[in-house]
N, CA, C and O atoms as a Maestro MAE file, in Angstrom:
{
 s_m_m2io_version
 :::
 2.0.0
}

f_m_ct {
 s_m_title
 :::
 protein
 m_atom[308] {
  # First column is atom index #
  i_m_mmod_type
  r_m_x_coord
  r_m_y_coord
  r_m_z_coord
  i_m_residue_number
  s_m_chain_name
  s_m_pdb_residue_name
  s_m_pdb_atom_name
  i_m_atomic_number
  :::
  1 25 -25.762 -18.794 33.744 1 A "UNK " " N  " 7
  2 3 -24.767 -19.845 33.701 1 A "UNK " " CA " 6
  3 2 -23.459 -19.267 34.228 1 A "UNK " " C  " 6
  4 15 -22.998 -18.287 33.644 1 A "UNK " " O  " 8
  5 25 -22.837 -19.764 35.245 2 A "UNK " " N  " 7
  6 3 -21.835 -19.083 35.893 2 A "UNK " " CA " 6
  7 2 -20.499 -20.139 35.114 2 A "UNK " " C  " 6
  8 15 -19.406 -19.578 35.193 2 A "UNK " " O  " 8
  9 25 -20.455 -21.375 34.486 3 A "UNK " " N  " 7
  10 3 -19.201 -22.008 34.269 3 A "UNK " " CA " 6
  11 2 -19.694 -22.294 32.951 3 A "UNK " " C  " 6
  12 15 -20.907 -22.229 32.755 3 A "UNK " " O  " 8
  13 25 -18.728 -22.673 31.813 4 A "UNK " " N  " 7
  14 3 -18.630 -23.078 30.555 4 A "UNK " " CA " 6
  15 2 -18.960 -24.256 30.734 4 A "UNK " " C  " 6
  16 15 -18.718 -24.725 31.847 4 A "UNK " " O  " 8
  17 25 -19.740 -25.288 29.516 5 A "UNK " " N  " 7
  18 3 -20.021 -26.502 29.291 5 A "UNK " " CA " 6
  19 2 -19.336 -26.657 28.290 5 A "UNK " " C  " 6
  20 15 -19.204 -25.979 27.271 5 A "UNK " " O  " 8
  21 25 -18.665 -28.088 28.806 6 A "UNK " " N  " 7
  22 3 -17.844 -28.910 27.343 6 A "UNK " " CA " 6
  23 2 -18.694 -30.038 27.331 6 A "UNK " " C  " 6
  24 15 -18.942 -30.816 28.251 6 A "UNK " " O  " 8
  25 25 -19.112 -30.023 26.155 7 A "UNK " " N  " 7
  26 3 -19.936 -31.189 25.472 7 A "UNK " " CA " 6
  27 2 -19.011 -32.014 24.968 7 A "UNK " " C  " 6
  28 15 -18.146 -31.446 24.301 7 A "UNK " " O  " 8
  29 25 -18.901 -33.415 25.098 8 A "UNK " " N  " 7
  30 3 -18.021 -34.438 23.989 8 A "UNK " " CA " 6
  31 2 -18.797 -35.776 24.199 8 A "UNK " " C  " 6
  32 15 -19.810 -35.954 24.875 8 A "UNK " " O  " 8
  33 25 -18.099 -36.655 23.474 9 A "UNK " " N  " 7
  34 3 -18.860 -37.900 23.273 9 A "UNK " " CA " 6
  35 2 -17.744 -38.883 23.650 9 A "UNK " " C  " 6
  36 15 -17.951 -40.057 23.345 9 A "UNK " " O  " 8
  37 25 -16.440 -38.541 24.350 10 A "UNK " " N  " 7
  38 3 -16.303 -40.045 24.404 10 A "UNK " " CA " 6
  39 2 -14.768 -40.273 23.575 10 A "UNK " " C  " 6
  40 15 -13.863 -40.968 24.036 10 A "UNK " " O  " 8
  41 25 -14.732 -39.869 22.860 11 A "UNK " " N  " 7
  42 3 -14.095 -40.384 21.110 11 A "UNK " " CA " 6
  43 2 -12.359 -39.513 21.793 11 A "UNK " " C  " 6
  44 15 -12.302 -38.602 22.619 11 A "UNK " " O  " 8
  45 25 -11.301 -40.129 21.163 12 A "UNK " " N  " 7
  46 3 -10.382 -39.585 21.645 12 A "UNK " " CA " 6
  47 2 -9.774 -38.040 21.307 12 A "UNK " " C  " 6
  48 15 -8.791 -37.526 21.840 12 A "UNK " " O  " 8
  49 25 -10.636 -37.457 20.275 13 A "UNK " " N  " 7
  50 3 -10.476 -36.278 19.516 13 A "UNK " " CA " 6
  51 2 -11.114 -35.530 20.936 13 A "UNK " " C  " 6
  52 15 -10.607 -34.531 21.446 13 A "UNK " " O  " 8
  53 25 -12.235 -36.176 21.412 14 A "UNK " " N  " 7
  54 3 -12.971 -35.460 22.427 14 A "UNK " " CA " 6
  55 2 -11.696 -35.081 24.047 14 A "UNK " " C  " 6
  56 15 -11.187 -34.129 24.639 14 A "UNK " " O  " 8
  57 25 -11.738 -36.283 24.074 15 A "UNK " " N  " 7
  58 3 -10.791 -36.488 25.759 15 A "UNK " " CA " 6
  59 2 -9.551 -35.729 25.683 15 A "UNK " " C  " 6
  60 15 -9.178 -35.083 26.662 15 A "UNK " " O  " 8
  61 25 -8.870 -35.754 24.582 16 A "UNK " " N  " 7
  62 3 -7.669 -34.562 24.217 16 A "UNK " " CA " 6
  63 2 -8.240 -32.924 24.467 16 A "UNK " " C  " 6
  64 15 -7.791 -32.058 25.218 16 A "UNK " " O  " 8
  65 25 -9.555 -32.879 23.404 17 A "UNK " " N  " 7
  66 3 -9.666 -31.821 23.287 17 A "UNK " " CA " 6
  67 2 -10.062 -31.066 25.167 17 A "UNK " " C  " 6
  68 15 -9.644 -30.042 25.708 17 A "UNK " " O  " 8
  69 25 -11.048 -32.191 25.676 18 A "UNK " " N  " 7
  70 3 -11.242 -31.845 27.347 18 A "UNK " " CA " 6
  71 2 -10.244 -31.709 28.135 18 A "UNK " " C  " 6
  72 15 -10.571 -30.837 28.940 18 A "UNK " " O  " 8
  73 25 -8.956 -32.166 28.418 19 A "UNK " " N  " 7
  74 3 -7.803 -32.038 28.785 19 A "UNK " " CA " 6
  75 2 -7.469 -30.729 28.255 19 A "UNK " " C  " 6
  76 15 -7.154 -30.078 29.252 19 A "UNK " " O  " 8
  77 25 -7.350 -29.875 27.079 20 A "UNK " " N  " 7
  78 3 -6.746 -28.681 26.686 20 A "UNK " " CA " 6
  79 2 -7.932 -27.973 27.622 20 A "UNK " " C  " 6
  80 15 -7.489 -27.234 28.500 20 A "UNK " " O  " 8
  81 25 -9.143 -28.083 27.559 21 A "UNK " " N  " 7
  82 3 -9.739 -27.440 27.717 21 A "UNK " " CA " 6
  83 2 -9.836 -26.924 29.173 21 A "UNK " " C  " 6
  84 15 -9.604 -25.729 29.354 21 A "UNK " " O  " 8
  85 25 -10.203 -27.823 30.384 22 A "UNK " " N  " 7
  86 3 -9.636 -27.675 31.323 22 A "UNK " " CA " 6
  87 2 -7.898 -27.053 31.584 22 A "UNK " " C  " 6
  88 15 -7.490 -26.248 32.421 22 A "UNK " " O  " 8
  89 25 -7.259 -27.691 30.659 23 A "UNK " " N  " 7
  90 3 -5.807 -26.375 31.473 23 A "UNK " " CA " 6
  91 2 -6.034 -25.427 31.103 23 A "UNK " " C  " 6
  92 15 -5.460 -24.642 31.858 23 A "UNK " " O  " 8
  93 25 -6.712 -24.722 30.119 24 A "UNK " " N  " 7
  94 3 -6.803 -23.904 29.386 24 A "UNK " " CA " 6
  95 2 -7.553 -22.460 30.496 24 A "UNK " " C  " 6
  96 15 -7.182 -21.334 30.829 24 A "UNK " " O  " 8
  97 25 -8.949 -23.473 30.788 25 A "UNK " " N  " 7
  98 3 -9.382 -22.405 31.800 25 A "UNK " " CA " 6
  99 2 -10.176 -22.591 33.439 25 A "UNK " " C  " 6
  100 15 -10.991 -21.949 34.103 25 A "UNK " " O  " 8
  101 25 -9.345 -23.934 33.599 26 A "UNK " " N  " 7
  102 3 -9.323 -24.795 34.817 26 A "UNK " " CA " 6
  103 2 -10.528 -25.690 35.255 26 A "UNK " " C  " 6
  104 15 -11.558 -25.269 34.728 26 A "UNK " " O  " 8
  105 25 -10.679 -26.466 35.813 27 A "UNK " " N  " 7
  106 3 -11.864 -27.589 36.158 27 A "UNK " " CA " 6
  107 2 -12.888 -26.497 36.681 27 A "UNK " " C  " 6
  108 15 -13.922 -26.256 36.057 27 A "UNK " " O  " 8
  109 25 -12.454 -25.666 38.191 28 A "UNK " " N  " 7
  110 3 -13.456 -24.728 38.695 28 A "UNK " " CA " 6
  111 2 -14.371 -24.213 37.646 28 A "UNK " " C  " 6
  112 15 -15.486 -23.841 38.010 28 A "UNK " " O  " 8
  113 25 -14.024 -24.139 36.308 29 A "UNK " " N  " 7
  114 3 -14.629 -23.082 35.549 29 A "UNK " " CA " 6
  115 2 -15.509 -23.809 34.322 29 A "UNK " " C  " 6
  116 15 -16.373 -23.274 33.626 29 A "UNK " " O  " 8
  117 25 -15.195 -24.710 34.288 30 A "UNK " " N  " 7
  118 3 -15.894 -26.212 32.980 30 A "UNK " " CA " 6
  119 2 -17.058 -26.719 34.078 30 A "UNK " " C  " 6
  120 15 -17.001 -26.695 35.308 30 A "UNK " " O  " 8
  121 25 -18.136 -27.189 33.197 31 A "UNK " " N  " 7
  122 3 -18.630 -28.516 33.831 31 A "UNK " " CA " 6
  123 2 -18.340 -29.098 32.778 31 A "UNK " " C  " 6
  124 15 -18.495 -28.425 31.759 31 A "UNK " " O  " 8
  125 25 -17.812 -30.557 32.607 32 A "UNK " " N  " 7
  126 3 -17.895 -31.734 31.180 32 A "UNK " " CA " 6
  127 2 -19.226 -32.348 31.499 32 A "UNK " " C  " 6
  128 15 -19.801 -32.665 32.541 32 A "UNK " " O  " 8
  129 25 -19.482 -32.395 30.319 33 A "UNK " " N  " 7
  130 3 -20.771 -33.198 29.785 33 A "UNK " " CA " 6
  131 2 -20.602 -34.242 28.853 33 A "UNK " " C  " 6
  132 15 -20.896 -34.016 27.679 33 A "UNK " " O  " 8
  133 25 -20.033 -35.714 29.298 34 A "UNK " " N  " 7
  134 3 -19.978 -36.767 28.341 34 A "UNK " " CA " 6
  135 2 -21.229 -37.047 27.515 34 A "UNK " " C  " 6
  136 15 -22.157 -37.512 28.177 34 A "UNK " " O  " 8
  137 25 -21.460 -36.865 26.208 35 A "UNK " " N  " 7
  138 3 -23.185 -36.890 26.164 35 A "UNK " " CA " 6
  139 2 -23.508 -38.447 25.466 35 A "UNK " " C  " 6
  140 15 -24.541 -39.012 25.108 35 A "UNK " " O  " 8
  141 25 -22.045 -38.817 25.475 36 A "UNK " " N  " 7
  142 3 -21.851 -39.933 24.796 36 A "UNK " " CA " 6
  143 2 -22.110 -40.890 26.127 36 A "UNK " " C  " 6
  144 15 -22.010 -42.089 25.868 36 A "UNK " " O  " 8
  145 25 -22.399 -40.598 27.387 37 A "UNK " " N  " 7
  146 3 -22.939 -41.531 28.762 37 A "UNK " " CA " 6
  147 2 -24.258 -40.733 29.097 37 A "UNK " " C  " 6
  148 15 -25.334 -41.304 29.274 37 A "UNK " " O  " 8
  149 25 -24.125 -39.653 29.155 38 A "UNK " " N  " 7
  150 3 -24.958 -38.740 29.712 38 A "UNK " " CA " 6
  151 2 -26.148 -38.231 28.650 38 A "UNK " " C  " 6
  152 15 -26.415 -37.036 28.531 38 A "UNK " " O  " 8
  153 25 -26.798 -39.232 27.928 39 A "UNK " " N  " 7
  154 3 -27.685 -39.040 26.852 39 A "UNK " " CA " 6
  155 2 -28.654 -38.595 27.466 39 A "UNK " " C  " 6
  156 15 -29.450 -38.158 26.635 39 A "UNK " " O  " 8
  157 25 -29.105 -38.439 28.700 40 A "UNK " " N  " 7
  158 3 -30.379 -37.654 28.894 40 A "UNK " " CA " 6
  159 2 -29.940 -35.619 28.459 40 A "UNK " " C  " 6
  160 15 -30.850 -34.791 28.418 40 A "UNK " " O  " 8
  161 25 -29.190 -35.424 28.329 41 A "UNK " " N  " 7
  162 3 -28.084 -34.438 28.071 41 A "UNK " " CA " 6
  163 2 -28.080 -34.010 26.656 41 A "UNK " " C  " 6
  164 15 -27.866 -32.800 26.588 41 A "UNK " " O  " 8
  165 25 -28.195 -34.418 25.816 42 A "UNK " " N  " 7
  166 3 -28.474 -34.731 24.388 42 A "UNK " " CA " 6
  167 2 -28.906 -33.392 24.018 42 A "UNK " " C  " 6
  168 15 -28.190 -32.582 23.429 42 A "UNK " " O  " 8
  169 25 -30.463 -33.131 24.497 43 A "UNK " " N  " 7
  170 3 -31.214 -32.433 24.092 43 A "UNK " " CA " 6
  171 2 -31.024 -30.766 24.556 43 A "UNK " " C  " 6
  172 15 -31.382 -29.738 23.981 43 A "UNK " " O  " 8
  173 25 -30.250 -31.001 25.942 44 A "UNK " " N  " 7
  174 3 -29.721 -29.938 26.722 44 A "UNK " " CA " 6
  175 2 -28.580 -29.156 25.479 44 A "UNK " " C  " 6
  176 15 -28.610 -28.026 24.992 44 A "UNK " " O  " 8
  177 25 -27.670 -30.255 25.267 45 A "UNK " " N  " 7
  178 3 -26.686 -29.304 24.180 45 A "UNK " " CA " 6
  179 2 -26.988 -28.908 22.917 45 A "UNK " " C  " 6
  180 15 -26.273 -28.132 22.284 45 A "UNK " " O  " 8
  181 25 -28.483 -29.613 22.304 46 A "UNK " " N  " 7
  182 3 -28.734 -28.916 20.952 46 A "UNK " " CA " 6
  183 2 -29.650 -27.545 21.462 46 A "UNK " " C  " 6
  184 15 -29.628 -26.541 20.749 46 A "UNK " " O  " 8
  185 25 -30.215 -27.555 22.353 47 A "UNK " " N  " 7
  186 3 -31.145 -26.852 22.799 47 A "UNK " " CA " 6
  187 2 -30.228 -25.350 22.862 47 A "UNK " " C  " 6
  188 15 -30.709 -24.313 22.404 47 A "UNK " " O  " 8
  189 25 -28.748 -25.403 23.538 48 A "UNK " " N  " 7
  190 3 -27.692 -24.622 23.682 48 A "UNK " " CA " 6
  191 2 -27.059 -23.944 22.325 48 A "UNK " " C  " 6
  192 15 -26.622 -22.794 22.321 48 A "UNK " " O  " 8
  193 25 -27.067 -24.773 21.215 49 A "UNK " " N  " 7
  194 3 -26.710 -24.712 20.080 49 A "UNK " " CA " 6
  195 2 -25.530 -25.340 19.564 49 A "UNK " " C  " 6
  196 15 -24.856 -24.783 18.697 49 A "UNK " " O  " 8
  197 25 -25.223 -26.498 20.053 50 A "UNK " " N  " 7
  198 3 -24.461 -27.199 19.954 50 A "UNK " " CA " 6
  199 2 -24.963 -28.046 18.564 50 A "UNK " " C  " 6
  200 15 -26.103 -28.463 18.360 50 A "UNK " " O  " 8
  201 25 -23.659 -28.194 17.575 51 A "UNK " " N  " 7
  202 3 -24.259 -28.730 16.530 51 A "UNK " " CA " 6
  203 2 -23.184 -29.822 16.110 51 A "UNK " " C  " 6
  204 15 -23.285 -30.528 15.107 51 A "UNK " " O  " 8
  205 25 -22.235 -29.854 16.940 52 A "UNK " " N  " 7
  206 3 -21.083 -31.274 16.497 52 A "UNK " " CA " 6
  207 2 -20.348 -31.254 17.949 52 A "UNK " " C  " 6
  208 15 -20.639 -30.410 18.796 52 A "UNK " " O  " 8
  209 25 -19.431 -32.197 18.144 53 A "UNK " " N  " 7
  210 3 -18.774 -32.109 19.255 53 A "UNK " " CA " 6
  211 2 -17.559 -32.714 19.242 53 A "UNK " " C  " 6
  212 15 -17.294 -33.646 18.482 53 A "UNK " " O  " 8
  213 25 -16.795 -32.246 20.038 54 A "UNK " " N  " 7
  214 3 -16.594 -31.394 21.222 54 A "UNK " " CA " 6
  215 2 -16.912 -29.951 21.022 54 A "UNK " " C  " 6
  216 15 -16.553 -29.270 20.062 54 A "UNK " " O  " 8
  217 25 -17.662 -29.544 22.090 55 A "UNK " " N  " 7
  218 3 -18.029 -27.938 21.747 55 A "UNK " " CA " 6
  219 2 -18.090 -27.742 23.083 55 A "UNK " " C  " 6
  220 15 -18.390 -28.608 23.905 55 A "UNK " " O  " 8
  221 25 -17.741 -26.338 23.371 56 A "UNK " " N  " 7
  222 3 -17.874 -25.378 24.397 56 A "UNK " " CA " 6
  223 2 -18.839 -24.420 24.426 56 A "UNK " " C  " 6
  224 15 -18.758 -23.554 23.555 56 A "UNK " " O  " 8
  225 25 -19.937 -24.341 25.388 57 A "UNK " " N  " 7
  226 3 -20.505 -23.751 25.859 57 A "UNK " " CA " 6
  227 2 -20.706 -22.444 26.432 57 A "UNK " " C  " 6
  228 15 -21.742 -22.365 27.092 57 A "UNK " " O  " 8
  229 25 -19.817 -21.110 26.349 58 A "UNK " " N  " 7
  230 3 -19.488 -20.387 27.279 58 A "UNK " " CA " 6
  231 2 -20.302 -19.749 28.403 58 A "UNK " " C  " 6
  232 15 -21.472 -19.901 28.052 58 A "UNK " " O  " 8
  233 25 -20.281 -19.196 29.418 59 A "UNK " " N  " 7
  234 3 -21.251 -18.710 30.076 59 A "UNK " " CA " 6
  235 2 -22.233 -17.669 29.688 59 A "UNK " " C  " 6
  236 15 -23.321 -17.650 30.263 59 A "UNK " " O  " 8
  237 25 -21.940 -16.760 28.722 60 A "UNK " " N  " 7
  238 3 -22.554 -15.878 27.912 60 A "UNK " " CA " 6
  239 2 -23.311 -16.560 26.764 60 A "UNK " " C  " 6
  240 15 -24.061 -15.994 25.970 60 A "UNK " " O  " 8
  241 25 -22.998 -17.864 26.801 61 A "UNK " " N  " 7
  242 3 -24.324 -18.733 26.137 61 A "UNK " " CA " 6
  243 2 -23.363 -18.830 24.662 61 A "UNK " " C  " 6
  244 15 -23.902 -19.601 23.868 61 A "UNK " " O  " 8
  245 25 -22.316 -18.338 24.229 62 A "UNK " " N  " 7
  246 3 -21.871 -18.767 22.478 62 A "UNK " " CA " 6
  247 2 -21.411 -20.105 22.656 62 A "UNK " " C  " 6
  248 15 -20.977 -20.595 23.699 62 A "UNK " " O  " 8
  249 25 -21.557 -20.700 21.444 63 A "UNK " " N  " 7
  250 3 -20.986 -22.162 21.265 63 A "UNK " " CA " 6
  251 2 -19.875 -21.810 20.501 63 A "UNK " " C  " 6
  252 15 -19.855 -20.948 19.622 63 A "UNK " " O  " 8
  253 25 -18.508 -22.852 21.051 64 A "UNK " " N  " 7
  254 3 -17.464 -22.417 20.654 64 A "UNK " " CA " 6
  255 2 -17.344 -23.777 19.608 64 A "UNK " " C  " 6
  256 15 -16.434 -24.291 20.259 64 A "UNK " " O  " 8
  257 25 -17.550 -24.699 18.551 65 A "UNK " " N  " 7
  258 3 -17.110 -26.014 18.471 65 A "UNK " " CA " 6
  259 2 -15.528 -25.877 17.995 65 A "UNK " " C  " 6
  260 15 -14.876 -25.065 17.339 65 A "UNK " " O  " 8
  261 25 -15.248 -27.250 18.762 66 A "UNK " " N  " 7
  262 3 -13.489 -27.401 18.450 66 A "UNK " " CA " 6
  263 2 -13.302 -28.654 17.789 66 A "UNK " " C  " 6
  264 15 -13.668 -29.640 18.428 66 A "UNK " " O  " 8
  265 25 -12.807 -28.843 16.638 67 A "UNK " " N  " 7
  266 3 -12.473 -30.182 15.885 67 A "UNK " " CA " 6
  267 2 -13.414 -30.614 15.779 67 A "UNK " " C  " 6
  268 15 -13.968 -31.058 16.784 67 A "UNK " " O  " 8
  269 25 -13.981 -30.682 14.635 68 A "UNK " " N  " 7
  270 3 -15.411 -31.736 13.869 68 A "UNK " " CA " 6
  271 2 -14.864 -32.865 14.374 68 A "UNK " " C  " 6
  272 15 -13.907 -33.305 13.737 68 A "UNK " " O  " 8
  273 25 -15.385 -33.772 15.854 69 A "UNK " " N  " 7
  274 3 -15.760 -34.792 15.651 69 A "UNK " " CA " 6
  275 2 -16.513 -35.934 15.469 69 A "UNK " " C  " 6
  276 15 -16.116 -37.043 15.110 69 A "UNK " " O  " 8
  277 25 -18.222 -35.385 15.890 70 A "UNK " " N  " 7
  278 3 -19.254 -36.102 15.270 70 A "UNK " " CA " 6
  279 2 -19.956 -34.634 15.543 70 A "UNK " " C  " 6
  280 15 -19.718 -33.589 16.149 70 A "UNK " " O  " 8
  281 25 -20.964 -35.219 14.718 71 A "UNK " " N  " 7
  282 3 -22.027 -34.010 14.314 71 A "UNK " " CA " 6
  283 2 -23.178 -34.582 15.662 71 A "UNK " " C  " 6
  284 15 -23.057 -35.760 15.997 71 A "UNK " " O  " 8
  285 25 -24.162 -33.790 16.321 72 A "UNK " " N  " 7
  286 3 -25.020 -34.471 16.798 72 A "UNK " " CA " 6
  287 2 -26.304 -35.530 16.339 72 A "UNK " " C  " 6
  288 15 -27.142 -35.918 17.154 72 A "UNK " " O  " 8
  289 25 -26.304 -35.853 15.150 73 A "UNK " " N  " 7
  290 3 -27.054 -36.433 14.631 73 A "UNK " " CA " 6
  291 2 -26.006 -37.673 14.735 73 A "UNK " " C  " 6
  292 15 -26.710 -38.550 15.235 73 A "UNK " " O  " 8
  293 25 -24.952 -38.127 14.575 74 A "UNK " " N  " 7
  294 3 -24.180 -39.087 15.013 74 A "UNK " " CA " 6
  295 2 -24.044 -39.557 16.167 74 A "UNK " " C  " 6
  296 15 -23.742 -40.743 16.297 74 A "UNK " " O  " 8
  297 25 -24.260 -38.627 17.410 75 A "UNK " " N  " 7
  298 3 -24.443 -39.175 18.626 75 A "UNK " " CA " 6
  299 2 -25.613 -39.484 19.003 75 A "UNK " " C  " 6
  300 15 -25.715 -40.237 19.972 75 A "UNK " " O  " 8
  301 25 -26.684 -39.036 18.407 76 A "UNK " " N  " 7
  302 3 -27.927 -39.592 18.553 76 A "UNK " " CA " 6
  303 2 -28.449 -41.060 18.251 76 A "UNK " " C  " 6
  304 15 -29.330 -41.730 18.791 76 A "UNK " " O  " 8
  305 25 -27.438 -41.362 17.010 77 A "UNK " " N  " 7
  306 3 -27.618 -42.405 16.775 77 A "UNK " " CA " 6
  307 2 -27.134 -44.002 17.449 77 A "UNK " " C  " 6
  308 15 -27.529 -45.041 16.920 77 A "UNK " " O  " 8
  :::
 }
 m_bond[307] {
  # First column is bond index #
  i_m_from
  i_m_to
  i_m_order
  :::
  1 1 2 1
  2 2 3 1
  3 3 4 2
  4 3 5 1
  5 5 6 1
  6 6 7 1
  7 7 8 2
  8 7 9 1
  9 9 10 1
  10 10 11 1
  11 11 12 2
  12 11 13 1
  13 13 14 1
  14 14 15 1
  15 15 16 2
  16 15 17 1
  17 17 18 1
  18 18 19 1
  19 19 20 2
  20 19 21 1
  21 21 22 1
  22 22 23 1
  23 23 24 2
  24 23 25 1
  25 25 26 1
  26 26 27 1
  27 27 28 2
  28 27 29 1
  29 29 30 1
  30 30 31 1
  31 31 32 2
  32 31 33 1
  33 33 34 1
  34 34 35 1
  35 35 36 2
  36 35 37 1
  37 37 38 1
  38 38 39 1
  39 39 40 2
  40 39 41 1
  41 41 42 1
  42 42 43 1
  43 43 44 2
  44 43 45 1
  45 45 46 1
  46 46 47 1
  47 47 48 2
  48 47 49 1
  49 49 50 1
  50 50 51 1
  51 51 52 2
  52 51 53 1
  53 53 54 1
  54 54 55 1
  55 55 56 2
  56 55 57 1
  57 57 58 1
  58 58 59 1
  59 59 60 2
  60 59 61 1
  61 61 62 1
  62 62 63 1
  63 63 64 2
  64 63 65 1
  65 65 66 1
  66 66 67 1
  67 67 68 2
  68 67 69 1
  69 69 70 1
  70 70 71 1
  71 71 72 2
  72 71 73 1
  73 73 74 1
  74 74 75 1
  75 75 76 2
  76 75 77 1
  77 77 78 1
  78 78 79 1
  79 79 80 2
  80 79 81 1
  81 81 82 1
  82 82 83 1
  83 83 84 2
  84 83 85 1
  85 85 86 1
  86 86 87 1
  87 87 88 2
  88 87 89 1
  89 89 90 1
  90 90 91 1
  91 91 92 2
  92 91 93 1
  93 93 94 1
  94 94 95 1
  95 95 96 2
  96 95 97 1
  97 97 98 1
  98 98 99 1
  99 99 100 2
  100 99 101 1
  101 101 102 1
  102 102 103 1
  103 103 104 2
  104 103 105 1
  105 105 106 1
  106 106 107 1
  107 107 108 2
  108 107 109 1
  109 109 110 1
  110 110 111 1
  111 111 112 2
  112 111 113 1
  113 113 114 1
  114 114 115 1
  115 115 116 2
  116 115 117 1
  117 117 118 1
  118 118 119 1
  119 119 120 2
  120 119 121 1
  121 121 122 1
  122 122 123 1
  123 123 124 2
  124 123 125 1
  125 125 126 1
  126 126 127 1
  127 127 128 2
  128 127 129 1
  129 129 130 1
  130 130 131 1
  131 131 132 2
  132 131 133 1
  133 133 134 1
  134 134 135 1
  135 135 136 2
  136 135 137 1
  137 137 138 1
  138 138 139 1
  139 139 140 2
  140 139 141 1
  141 141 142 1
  142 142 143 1
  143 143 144 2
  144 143 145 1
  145 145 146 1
  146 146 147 1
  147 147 148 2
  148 147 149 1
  149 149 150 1
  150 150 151 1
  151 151 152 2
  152 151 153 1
  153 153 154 1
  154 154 155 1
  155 155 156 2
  156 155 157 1
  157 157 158 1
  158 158 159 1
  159 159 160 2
  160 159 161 1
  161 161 162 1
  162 162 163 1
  163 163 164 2
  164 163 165 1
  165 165 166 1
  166 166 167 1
  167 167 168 2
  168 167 169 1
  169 169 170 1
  170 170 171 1
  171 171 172 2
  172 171 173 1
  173 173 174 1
  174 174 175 1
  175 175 176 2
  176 175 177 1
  177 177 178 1
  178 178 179 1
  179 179 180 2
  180 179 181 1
  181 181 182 1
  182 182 183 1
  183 183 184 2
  184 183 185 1
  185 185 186 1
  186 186 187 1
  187 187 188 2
  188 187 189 1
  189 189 190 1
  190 190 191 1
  191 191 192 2
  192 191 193 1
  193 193 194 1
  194 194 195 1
  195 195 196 2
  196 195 197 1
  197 197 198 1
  198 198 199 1
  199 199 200 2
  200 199 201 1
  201 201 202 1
  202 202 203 1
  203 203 204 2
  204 203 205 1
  205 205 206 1
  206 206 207 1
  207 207 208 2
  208 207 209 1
  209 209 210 1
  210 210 211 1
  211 211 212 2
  212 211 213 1
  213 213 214 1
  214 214 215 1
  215 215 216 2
  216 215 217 1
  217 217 218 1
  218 218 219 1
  219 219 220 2
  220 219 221 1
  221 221 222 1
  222 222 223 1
  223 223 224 2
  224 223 225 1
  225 225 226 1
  226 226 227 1
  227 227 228 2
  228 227 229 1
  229 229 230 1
  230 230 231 1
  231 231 232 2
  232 231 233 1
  233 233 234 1
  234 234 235 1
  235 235 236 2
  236 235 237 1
  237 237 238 1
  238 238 239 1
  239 239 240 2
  240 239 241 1
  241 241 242 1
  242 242 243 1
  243 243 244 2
  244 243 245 1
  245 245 246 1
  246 246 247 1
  247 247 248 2
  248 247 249 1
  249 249 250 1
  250 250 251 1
  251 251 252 2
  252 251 253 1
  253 253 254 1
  254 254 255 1
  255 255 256 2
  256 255 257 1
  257 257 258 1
  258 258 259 1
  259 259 260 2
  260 259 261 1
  261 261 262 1
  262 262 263 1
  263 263 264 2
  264 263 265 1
  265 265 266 1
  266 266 267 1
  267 267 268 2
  268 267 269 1
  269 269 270 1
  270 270 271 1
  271 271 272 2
  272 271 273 1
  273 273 274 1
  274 274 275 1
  275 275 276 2
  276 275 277 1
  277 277 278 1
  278 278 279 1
  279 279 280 2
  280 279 281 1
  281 281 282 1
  282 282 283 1
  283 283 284 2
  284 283 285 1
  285 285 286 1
  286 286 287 1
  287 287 288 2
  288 287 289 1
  289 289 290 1
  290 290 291 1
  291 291 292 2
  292 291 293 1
  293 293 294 1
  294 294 295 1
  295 295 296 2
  296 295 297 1
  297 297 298 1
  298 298 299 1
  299 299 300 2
  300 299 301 1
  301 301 302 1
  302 302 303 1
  303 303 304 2
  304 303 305 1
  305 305 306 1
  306 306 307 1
  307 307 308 2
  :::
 }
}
């Protein structure tokens, strides 16, 4: 994995937190993953270890989560 994944759903806790996140360590370097559109995706971020979201992905594979805002069992639903 050469760029970080930001997982979010959508929710405005999310779109804030993607905005920091990108200035933080620039678009070149994120892919976003709305999983809250992009539900085929779902399975990709638990599979990663993603367990609530917004969460970061890093390229070395750790999940970073930032601000509990739904758990993935909430976006599943």
């Amino acid at each position: 994995m050469n760029k970080a994944i930001f997982y979010h759903a959508g929710c405005p806790v999310c779109v804030s937190a993607e905005h920091d996140i990108i200035g933080l360590i620039g678009s070149e370097k994120v892919e976003v993953v709305n999983i809250g559109e992009q539900r085929d995706r779902i399975q990709e971020a638990e599979n990663a270890g993603v367990k609530s979201v917004p969460a970061v992905v890093t390229p070395n594979g750790n999940v970073l989560h930032i601000n509990f805002g739904a758990s993935m069992e909430d976006v599943k639903s």
